[in-house]
C-alpha positions as CSV (number, residue, x, y, z in Angstrom):
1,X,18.8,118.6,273.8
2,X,19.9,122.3,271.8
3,X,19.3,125.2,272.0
4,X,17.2,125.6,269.3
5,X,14.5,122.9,271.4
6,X,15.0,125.7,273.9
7,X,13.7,128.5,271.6
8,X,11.5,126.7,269.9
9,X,9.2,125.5,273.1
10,X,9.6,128.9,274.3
11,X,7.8,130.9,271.6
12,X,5.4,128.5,270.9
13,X,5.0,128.6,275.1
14,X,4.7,132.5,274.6
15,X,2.4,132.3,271.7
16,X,0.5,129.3,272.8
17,X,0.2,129.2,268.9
18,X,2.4,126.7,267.1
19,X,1.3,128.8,263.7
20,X,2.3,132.0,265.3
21,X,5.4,130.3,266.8
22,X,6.4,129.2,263.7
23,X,6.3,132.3,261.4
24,X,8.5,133.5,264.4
25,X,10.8,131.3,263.8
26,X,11.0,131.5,260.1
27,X,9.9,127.6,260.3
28,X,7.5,124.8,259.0
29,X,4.9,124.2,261.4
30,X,5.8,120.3,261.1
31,X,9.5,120.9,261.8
32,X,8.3,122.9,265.0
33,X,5.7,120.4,265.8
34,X,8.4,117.6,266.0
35,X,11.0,119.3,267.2
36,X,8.7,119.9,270.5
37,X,7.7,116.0,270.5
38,X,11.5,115.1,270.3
39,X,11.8,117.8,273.1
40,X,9.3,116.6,275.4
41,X,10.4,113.0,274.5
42,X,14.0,113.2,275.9
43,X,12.5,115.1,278.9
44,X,9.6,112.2,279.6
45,X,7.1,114.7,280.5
46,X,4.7,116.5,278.6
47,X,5.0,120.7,278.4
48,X,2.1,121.7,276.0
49,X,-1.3,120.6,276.3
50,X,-3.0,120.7,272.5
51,X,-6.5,120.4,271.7
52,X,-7.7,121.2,268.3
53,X,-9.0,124.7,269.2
54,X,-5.8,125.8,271.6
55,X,-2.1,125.1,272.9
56,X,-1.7,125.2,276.7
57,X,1.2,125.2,279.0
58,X,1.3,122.7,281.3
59,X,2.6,123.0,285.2
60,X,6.1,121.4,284.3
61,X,6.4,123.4,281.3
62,X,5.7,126.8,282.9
63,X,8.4,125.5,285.1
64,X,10.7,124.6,282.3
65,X,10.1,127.7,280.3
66,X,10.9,129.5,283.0
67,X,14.6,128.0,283.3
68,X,14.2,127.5,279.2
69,X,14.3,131.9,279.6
70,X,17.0,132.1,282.2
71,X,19.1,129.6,279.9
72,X,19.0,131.6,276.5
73,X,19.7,135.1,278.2
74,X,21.9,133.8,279.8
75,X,23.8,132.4,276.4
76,X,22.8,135.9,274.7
77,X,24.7,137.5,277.4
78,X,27.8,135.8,276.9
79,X,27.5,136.1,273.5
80,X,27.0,139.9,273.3
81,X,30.2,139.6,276.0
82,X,32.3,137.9,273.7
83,X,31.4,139.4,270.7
84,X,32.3,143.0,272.7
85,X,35.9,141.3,273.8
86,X,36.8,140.1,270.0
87,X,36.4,143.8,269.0
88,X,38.2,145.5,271.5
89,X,35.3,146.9,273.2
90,X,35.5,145.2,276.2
91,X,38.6,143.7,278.5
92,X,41.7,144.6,280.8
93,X,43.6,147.0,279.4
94,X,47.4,147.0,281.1
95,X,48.9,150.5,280.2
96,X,52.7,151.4,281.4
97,X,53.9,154.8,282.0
98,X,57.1,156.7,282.6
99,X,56.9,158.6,286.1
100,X,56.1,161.8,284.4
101,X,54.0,160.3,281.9
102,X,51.7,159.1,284.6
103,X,51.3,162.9,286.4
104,X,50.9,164.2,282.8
105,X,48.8,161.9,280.8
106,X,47.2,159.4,283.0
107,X,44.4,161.9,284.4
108,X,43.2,162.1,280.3
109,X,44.0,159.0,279.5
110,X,41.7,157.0,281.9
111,X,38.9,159.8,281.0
112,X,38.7,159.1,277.6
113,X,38.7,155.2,278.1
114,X,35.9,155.8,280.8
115,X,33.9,157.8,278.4
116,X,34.8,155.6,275.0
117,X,35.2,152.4,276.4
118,X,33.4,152.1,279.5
119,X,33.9,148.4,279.6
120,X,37.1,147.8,279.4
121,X,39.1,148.5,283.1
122,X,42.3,150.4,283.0
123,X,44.8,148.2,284.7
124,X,48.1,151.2,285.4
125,X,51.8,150.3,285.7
126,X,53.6,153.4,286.4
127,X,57.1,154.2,287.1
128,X,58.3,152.4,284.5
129,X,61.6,152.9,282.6
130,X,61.2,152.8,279.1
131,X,63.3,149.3,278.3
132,X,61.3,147.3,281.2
133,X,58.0,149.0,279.3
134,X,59.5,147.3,275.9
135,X,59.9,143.7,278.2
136,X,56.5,144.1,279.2
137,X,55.1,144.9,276.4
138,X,57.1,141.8,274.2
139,X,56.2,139.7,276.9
140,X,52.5,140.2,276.6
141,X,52.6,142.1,280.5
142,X,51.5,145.4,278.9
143,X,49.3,146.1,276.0
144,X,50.3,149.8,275.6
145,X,53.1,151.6,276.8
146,X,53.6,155.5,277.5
147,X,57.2,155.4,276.9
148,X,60.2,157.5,275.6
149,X,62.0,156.4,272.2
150,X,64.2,155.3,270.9
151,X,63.1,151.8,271.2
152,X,65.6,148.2,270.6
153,X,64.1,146.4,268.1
154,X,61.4,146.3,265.0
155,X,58.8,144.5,266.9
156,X,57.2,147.7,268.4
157,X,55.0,150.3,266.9
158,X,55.7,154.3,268.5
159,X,53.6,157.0,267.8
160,X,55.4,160.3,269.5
161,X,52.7,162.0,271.0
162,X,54.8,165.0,272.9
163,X,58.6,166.6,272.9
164,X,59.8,168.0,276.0
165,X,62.7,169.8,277.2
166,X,65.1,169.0,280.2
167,X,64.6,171.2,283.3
168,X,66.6,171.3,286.4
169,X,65.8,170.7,290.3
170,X,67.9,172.0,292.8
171,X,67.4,172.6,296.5
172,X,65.8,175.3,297.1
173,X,68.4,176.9,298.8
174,X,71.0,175.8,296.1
175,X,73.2,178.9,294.0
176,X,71.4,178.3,291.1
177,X,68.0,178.6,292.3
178,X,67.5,182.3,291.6
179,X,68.7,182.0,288.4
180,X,65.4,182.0,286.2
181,X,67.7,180.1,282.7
182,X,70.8,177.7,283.8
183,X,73.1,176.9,281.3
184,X,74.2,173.2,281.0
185,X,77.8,174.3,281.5
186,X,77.5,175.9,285.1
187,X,76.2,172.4,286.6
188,X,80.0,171.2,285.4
189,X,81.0,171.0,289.2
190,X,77.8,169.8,290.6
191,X,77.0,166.3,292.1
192,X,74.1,164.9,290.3
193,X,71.4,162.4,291.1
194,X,70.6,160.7,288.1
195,X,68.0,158.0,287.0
196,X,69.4,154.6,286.5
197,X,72.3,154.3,283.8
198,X,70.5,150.9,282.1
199,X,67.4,151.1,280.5
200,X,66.1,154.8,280.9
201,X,66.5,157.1,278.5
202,X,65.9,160.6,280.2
203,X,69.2,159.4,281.6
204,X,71.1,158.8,278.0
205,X,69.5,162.2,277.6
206,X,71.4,164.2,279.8
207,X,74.4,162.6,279.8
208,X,74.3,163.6,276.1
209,X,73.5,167.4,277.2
210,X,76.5,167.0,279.6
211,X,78.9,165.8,276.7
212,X,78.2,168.3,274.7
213,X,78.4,170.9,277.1
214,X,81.8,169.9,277.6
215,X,81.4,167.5,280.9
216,X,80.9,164.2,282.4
217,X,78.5,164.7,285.0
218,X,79.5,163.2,288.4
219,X,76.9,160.7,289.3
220,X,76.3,160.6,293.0
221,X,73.2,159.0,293.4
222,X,70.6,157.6,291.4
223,X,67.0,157.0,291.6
224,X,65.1,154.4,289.7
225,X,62.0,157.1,290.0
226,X,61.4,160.8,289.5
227,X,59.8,160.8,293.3
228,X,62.4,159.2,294.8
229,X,65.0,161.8,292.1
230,X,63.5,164.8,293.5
231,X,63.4,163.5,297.1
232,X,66.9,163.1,296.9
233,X,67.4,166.6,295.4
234,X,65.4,168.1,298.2
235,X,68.0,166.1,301.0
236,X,70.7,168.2,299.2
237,X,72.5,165.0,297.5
238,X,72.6,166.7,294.1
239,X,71.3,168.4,291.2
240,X,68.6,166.6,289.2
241,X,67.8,167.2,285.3
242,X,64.1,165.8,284.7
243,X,61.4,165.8,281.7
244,X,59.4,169.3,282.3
245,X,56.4,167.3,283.1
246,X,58.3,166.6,286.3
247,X,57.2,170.0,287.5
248,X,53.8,168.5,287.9
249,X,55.3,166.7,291.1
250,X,55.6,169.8,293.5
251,X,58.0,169.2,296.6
252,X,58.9,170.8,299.4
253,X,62.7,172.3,298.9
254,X,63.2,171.6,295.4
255,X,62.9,174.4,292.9
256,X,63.0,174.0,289.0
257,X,64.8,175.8,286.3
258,X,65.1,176.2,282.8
259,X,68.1,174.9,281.0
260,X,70.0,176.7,278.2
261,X,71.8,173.9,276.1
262,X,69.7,170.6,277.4
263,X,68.6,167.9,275.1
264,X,64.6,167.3,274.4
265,X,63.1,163.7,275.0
266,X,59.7,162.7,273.2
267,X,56.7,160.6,274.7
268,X,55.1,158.0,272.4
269,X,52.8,155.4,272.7
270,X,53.7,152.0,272.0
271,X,52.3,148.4,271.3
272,X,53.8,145.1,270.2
273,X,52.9,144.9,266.6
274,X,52.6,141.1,266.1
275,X,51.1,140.5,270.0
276,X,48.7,143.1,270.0
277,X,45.2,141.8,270.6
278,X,41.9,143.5,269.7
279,X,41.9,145.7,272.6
280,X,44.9,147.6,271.4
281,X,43.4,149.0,268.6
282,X,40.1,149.8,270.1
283,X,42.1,151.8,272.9
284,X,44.3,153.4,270.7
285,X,41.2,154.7,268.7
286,X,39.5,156.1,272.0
287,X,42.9,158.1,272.7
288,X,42.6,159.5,269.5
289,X,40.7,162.7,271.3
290,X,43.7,163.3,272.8
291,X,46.9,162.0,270.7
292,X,45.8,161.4,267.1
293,X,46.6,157.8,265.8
294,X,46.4,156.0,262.6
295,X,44.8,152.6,263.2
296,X,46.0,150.2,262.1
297,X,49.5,151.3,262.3
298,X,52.2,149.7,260.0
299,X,55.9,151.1,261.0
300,X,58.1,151.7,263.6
301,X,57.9,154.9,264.8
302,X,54.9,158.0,263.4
């Protein structure tokens, strides 16, 4: 049995015409005619009843047509699903972000998938340094990351979406927290809590700001999270310097300033170029609202 015994008993069932059934079809009348006996045959019961004048069904096919129905809708379904998963339109898509990227970006991002791509479920891994984004992502854990360049490697495709300065957080009861601009050069005496010194690059950042200021800053703590960074500024364990999308994450006792003299640190998107599945390019098109990207994307960084 096929499915095409399936289809054709049900129209000619619906029709109760093998003629009409037929032209349905876009077949002989013969081939139809046979492939119901060949049908019925295999089953060893009889689902039409023909007379020269009319086609009936009979109690076991009204039964069978019945399951016939459930049977092809059924395999229509998962056809139409399949067919929406080969081009991106439907899935799980597994999105990284940076701390700040999360309090920044992940409000729009999971709008405009909802509104584009309403069948595909946003799967969110935030807090994520940028190198164990790149793991992920080579690794086939993430399809997309929200990251911040540079990037290892040729294997990954950025688009920078955003540049941001450097701010600082101090207690709020620290000296410097009535001074509306800070210059890099009066934290030289500070104790600073820092994100970790391997794989993030906010971190390579202001060390970099430090240097050139004319310092190395004296790491006292470090957090492997902008929460956990400004929690520890708020103790009193140190200064912090964070992305200015950090000031999205309002707490208690820690104030933020401007810094004269601090480096800027970019936001992209990213995606394994040779791993990417359908999905990626699908998503990336539905964030084009909000970060414009060319799709397909050749190149390492845009």
């Amino acid at each position: 049995m096929e499915l095409r015994h399936l289809r054709y008993f049900a129209a000619v069932a619906e029709t109760c015409h093998f003629g009409r059934a037929a032209e349905r079809l876009h077949l002989a009348q013969p081939a139809l005619s046979h492939a119901i006996r060949q049908l019925e045959d295999e089953l060893g019961v009889a689902l039409l009843s023909r007379t020269t004048r009319q086609v009936q069904v009979t109690p076991a096919g009204r039964f069978f047509l019945a399951e016939a129905q459930r049977i092809l809708e059924a395999v229509e379904a998962g056809a139409r699903g399949a067919r929406r998963i080969a081009d991106g339109r439907r899935g799980l898509a597994r999105i990284g972000f940076t701390g700040t990227a999360a309090l920044s970006h992940l409000p729009q991002v999971a709008r405009a998938l909802q509104h584009r791509l309403p069948e595909v479920e946003l799967e969110v891994h935030a807090d994520l340094l940028t190198g164990e984004q790149c793991e992920q992502l080579r690794d086939g854990t993430l399809d997309i990351g929200v990251l911040r360049p540079p990037v290892t490697g040729g294997d990954l495709d950025l688009h920078v979406i955003e540049t941001e300065p450097l701010v600082l957080a101090v207690p709020a009861d620290h000296r410097l927290a009535v001074e509306p601009v800070v210059a890099m050069s009066d934290l030289r005496a500070e104790a600073f809590v820092t994100y970790p010194a391997s794989y993030s690059v906010v971190n390579e950042a202001v060390l970099r700001s430090c240097r050139d200021a004319g310092f190395t800053p004296q790491r006292e703590h470090e957090a492997a999270g902008t929460a956990v960074l400004l929690a520890l500024v708020a103790g009193g364990l140190g200064v912090g310097v964070v992305p200015a999308s950090a000031r999205a994450l309002p707490l208690a006792g820690v104030v933020f300033r401007d810094l004269a003299g601090a480096a800027t640190v970019q936001l992209a998107l990213a995606w394994h170029r040779d791993r990417a599945s359908a999905l990626v390019p699908a998503v990336l098109d539905a964030l084009g609202e909000l970060f414009p990207v060319e799709v397909p994307v050749s190149g390492r960084t845009r």
